[in-house]
C-alpha positions as CSV (number, residue, x, y, z in Angstrom):
1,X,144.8,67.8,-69.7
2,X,148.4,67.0,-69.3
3,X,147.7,63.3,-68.6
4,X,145.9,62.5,-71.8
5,X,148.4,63.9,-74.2
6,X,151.5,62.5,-72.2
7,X,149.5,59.3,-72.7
8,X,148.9,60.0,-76.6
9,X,152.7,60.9,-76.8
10,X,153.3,57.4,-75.0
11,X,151.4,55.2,-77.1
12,X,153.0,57.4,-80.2
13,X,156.3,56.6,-78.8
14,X,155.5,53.0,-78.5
15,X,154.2,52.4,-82.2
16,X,157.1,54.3,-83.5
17,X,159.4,51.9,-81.5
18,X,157.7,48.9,-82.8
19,X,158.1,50.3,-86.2
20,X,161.0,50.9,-86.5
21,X,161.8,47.6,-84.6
22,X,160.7,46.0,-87.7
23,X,162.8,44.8,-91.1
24,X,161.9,47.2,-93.5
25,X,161.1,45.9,-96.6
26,X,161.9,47.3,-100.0
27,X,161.8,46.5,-103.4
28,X,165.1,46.5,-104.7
29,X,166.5,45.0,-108.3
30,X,169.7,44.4,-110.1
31,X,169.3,44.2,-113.8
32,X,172.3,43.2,-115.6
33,X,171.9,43.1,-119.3
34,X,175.2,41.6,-121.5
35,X,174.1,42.0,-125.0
36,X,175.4,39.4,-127.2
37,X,173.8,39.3,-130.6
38,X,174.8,36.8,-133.1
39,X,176.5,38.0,-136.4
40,X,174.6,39.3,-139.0
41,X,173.6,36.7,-141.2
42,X,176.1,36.0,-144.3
43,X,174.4,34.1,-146.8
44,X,176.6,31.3,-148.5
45,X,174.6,30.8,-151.6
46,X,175.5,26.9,-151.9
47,X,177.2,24.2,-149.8
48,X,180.8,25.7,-149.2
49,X,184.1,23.9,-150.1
50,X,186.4,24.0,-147.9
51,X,190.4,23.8,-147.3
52,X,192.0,22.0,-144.4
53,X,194.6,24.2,-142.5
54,X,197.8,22.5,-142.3
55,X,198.8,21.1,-139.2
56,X,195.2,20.7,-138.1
57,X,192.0,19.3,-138.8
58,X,189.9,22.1,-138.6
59,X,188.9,23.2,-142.6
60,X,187.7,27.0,-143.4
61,X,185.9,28.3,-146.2
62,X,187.8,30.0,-148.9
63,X,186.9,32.9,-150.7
64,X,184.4,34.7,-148.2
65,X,185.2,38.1,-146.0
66,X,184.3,36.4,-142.6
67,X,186.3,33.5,-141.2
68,X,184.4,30.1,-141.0
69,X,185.8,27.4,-140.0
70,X,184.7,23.4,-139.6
71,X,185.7,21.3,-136.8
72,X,184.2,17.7,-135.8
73,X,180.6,18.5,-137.1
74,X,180.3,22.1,-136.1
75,X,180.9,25.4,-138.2
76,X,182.3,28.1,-135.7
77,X,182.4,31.7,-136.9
78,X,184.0,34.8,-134.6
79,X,182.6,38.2,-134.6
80,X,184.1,41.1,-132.5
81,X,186.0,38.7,-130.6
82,X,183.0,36.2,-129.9
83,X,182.5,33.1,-130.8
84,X,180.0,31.4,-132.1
85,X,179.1,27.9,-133.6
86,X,176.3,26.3,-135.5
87,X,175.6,22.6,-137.1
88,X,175.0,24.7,-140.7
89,X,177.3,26.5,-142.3
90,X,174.4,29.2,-142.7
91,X,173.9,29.1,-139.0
92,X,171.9,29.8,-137.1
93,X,175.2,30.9,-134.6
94,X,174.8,30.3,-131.1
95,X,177.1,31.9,-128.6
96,X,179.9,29.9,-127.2
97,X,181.9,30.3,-123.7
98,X,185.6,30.8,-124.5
99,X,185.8,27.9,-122.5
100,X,183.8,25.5,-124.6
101,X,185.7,26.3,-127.7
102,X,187.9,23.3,-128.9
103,X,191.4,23.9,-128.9
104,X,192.2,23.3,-132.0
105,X,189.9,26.2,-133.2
106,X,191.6,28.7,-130.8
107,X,194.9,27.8,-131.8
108,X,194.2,28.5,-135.9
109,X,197.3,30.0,-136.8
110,X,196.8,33.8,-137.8
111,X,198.5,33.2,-141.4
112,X,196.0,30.1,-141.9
113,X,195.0,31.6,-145.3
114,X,198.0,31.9,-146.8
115,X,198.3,28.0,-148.0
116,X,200.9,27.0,-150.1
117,X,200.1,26.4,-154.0
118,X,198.7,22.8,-155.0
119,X,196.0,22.4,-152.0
120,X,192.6,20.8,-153.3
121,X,189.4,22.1,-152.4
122,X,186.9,19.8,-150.9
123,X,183.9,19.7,-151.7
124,X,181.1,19.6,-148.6
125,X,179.2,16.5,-149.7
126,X,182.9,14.9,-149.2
127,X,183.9,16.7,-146.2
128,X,180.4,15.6,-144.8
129,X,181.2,12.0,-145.9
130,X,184.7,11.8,-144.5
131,X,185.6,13.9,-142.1
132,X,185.2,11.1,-139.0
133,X,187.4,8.9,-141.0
134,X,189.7,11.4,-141.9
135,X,190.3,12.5,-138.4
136,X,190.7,8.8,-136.7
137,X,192.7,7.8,-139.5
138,X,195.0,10.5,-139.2
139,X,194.4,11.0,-142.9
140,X,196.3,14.9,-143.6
141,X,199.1,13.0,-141.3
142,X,199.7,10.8,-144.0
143,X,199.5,13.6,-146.4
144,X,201.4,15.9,-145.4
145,X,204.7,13.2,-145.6
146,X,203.9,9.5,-146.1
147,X,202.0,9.6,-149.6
148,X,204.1,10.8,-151.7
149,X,203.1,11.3,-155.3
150,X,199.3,11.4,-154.5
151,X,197.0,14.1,-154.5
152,X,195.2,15.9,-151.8
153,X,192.6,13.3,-150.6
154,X,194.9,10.3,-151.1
155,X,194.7,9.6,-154.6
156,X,197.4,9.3,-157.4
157,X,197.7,12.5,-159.1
């Protein structure tokens, strides 16, 4: 009677060895969730004008409670300390790394809306049109020193 439970035990012992011999396999998950909504939607009722920030050629929208600014064909707008850019001024905003965020729009001077007196608003359809030109050309270079007794955009005022 011994014999056959000393060979039970055995064959026991054996399975249990192979067993645990064996990689256990488990189901295990890492769920990391960053939540990065886009800003809440700020309607701008009609095609914004815009100033150009001295020093720069990046150009923000006057007269709103959010900062938006326009750099080489992209609106960028931050929210909590995220940024975010769009080809419409209305959005839709798309997250941006820190990373991918031109210089010039990082370096916006904190003062940037307190311009001095005499600075034109332009209008979209002209910022639109221009903008390329104005950058390559260096055209608020000339502006700011060189074209004395001219207006904002270069003409005689």
């Amino acid at each position: 009677m011994i014999k056959p439970i000393l060979k039970f035990v055995s064959v026991l012992a054996f399975f249990l060895c192979l067993a645990l011999a064996q990689p256990c396999v488990s189901d295990a998950e890492v769920n990391i969730d960053i939540n990065i909504s886009p800003p809440a939607f700020f309607p701008i009722p009609a095609p914004p004008a815009v100033l150009v920030i001295p020093g720069s050629y990046v150009y923000f929208v006057p007269d709103i409670d959010i900062d938006i600014f326009f750099y080489q064909g992209y609106w960028y707008r931050p929210h909590r300390d995220i940024w975010y850019s769009s080809k419409s001024y209305n959005g839709p905003w798309a997250y941006v790394l820190p990373k991918r965020l031109p210089p010039p729009i990082l370096n916006v001077p904190p003062g940037f809306r307190h311009l001095p007196p005499k600075h034109d608003r332009i209008p979209h359809k002209e910022l639109e049109r221009n903008w390329k030109s104005w950058e390559k050309k260096k055209h608020w270079d000339k502006d700011r020193g060189e074209s004395k007794g001219k207006g904002k955009h270069g003409k005689k005022g």
